[in-house]
C-alpha positions in Angstrom: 0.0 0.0 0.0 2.2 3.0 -1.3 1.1 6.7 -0.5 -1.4 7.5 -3.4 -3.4 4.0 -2.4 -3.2 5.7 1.1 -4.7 9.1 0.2 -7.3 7.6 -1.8 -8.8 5.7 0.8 -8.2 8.3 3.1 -10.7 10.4 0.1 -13.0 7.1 0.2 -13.0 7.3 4.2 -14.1 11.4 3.6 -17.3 10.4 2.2 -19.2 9.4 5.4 -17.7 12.4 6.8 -19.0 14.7 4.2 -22.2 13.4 4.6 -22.4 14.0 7.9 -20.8 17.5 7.9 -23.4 18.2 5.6 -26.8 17.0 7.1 -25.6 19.2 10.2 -25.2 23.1 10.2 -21.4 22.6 9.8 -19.2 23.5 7.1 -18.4 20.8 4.5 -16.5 22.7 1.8 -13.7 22.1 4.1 -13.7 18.5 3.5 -14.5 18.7 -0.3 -12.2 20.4 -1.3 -9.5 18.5 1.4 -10.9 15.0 -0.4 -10.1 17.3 -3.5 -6.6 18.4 -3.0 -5.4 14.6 -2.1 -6.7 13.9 -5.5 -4.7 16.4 -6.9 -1.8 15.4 -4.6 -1.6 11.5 -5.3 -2.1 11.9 -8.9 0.9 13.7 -9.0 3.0 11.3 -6.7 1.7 8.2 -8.3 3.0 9.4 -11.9 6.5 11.2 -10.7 7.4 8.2 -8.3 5.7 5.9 -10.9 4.2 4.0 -8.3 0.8 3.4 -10.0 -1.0 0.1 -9.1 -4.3 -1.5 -10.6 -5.8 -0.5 -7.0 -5.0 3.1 -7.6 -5.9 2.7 -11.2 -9.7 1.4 -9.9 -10.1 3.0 -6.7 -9.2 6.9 -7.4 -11.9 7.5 -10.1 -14.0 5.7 -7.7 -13.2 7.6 -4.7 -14.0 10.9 -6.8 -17.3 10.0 -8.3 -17.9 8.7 -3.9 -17.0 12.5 -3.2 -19.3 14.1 -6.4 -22.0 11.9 -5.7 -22.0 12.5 -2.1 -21.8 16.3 -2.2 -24.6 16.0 -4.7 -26.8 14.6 -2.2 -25.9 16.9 0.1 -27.4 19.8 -1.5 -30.1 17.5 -2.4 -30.9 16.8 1.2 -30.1 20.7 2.5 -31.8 22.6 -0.2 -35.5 23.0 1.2 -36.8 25.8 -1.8 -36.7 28.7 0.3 -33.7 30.5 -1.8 -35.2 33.8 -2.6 -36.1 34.1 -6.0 -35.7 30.4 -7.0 -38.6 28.6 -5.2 -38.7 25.9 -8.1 -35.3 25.1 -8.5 -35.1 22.0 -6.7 -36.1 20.2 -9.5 -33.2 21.1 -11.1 -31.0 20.1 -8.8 -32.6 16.5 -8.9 -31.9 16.7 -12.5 -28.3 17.5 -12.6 -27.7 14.6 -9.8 -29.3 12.5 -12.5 -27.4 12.8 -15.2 -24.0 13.0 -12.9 -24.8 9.7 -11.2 -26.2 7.9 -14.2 
């Protein structure tokens, strides 16, 4: 298990946390974009040290869509309609998570 294998679970590890940051009045962008600069950072290790693995090769695109998909419902879950001047928009939001996920 070499560092970028590390970081990405550590980003796969983030998405419980997320969720729960974000069903409480706490701030989650915090952990975003932390789950988003350990992307960034064992991307970069993995191709200078050339230590990429079929683990890292599976897992990290995985690990990002976990982070997408769970900030995603986040907003789904939080946004109630009562942004003034966009009472409808929710069904947008549905939408967008639709075509992400699927």
């Amino acid at each position: 298990m070499n560092l970028p294998n590390k970081l990405t679970v550590f980003r796969i590890i983030l998405v419980p946390i997320l969720l729960i940051l974000l069903m409480l009045p706490l701030p989650a962008a915090a952990v975003f974009i932390l789950a988003s600069l350990t992307d960034l950072i064992d991307g970069k290790i993995a191709r200078k040290y050339s230590l990429i693995t079929d683990f890292g090769k599976f897992m990290d695109p995985l690990a990002d869509k976990f982070i997408v998909f769970a900030a995603l419902l986040g907003i789904l879950v939080r946004y109630d309609g009562t942004v003034p001047g966009f009472p409808d928009i929710r069904p947008a939001f549905l939408w967008a998570a639709a075509i992400v996920v699927f």
